[in-house]
LUMFIKE-972229 format. One record per residue (C-alpha): residue number from 1; residue in one letter; x, y, z. Coordinates in nm, 4 decimals. Last residue first. Example, Ala and Ser with C-alpha at 12.3 -4.5 7.8 and 13.67 -1.06 7.14 Angstrom:
# LUMFIKE-972229
<r i="2" aa="S" px="1.3670" py="-0.1060" pz="0.7140"/>
<r i="1" aa="A" px="1.2300" py="-0.4500" pz="0.7800"/>
END
This chain:
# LUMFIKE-972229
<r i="112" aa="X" px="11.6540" py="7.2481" pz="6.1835"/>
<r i="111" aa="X" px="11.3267" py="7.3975" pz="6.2373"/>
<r i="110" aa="X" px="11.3846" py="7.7805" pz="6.0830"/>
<r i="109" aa="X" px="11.5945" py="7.6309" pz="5.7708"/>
<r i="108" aa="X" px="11.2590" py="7.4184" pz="5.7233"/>
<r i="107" aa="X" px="11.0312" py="7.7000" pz="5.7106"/>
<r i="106" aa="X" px="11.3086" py="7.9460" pz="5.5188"/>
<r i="105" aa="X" px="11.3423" py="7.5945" pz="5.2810"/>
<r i="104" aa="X" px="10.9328" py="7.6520" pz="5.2623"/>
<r i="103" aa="X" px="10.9058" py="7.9693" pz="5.2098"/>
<r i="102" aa="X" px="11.1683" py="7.9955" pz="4.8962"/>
<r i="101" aa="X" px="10.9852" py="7.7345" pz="4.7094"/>
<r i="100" aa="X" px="10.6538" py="7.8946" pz="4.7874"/>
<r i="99" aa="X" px="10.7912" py="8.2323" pz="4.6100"/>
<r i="98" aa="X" px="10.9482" py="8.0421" pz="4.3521"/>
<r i="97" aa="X" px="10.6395" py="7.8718" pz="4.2835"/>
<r i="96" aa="X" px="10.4626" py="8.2514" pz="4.3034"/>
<r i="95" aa="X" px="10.7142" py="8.3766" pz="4.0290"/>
<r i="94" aa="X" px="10.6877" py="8.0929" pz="3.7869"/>
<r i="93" aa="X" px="10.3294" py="8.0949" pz="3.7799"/>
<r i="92" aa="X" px="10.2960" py="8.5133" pz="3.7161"/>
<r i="91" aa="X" px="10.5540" py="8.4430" pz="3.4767"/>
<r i="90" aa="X" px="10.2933" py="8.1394" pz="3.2914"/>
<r i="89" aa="X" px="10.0500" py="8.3435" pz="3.3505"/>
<r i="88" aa="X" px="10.2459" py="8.6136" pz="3.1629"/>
<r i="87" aa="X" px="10.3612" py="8.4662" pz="2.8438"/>
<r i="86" aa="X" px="9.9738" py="8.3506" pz="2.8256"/>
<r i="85" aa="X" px="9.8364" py="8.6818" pz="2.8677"/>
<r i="84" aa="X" px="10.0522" py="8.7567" pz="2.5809"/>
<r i="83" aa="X" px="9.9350" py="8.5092" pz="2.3329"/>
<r i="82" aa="X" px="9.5881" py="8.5644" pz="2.4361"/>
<r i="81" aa="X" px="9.6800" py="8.9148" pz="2.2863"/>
<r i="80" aa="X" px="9.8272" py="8.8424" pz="1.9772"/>
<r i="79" aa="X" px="9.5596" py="8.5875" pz="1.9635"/>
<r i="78" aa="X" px="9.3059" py="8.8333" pz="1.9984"/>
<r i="77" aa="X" px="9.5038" py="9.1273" pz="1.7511"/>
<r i="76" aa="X" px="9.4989" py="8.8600" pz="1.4763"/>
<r i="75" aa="X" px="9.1326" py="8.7492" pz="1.4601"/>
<r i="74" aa="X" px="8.9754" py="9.0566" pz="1.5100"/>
<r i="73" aa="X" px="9.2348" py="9.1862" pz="1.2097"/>
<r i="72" aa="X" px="9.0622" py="8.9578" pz="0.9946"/>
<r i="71" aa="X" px="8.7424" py="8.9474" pz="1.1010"/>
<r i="70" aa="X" px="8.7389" py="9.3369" pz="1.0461"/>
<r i="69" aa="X" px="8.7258" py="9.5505" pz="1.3192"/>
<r i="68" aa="X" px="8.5176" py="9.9237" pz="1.4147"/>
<r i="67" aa="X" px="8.1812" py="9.6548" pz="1.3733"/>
<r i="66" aa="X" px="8.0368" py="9.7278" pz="1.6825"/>
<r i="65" aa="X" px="8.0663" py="9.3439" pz="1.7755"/>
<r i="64" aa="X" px="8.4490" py="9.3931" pz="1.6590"/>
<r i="63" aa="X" px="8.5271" py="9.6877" pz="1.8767"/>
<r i="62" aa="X" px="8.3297" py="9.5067" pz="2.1590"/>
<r i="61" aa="X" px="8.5614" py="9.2155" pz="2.1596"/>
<r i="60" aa="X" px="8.8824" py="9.4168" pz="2.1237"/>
<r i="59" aa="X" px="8.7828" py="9.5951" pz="2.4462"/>
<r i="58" aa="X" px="8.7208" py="9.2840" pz="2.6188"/>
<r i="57" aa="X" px="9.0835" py="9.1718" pz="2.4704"/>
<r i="56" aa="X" px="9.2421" py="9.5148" pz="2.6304"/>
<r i="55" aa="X" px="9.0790" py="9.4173" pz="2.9464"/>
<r i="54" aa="X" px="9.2526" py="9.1071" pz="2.9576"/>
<r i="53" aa="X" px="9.5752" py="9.2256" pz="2.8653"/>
<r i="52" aa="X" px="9.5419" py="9.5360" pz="3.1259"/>
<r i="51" aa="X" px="9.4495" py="9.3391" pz="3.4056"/>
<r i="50" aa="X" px="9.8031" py="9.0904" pz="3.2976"/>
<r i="49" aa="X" px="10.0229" py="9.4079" pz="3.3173"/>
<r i="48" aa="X" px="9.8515" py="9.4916" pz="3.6798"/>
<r i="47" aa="X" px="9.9194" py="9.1259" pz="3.7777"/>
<r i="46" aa="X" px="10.2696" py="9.0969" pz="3.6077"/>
<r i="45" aa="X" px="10.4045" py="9.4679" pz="3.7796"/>
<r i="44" aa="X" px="10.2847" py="9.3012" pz="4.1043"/>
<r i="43" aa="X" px="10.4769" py="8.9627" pz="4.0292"/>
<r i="42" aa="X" px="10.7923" py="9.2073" pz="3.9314"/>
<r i="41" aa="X" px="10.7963" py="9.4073" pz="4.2939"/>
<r i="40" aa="X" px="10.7880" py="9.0975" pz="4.4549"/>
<r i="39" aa="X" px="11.0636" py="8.9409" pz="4.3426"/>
<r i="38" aa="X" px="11.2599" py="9.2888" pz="4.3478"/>
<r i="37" aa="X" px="11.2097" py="9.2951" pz="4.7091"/>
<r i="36" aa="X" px="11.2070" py="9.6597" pz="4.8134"/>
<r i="35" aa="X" px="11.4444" py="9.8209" pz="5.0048"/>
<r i="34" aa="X" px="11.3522" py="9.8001" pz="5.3655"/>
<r i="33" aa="X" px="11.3544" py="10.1884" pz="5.5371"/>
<r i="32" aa="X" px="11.3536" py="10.2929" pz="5.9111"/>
<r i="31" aa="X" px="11.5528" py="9.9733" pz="5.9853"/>
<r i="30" aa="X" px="11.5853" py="9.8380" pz="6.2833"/>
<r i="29" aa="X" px="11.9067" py="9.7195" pz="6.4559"/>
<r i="28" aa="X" px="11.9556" py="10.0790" pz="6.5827"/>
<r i="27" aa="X" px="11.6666" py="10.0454" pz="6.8375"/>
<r i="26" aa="X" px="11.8291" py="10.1377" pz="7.1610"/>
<r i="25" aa="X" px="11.6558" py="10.4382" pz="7.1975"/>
<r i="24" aa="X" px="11.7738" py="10.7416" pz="7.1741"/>
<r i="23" aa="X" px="11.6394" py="10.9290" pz="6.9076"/>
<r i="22" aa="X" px="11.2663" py="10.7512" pz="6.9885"/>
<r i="21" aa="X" px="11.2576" py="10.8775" pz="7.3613"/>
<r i="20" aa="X" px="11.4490" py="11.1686" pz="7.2747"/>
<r i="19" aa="X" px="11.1232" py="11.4009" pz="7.1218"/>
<r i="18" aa="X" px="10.8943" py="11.2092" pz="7.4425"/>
<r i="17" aa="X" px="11.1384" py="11.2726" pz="7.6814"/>
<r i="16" aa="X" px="11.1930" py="11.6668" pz="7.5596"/>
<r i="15" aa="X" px="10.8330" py="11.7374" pz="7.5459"/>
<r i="14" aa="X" px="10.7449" py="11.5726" pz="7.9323"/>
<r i="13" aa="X" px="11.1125" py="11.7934" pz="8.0378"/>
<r i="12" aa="X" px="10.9234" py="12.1270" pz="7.8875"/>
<r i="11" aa="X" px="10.6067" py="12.0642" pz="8.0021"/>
<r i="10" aa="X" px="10.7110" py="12.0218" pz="8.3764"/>
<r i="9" aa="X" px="10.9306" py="12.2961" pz="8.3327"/>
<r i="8" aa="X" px="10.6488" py="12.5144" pz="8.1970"/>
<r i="7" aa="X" px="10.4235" py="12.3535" pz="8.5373"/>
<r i="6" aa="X" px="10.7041" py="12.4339" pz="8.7568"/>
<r i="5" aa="X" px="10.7108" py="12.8268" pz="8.5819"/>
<r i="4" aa="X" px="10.3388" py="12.8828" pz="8.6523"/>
<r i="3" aa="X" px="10.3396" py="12.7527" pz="8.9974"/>
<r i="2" aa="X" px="10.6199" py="12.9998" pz="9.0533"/>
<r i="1" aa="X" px="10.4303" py="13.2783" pz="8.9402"/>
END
């Protein structure tokens, strides 16, 4: 019986170090949670916005060539559209240069 008790206190201390291991480490300076970058949250709200533009004018294209479109409205929905997917490039662009910008003053911030 004794045996039997060493080896439950043996499992007992091996469960304890292993559960305080991680509470009591020294490890306060890291975070368990990083709020998002709101940079970076945007330019992946512009990429899946910008899928949907382009699909939406593939769509549009196979509407008219099954004839559910005039010319007309063909005509006004795609640049409505490219119009769009424009607006956003050029987002999409402005986001990713300020991106690099930011990267490279961190680069040189990090040598100096």
């Amino acid at each position: 019986m004794s045996l039997v008790h060493f080896i439950e206190l043996i499992l007992a201390l091996a469960i304890l170090v292993a559960v305080g291991i991680p509470l009591f480490s020294k490890s306060h300076d890291k975070k368990l949670y990083v709020s998002p970058d709101a940079a970076a949250e945007e330019h992946k709200r512009l990429l899946v916005r910008k899928e949907e533009t382009l699909l939406a004018i593939k769509e549009l294209e196979f509407d008219f060539k099954t004839d559910k479109l005039t010319g007309e409205d063909y005509a006004d929905l795609r640049k409505n559209l490219e119009l769009e997917a424009v607006a956003i490039l050029e987002k999409i662009d402005g986001l990713e240069k300020g991106r690099k910008d930011r990267k490279s003053a961190s680069r040189q911030a990090d040598v100096a």
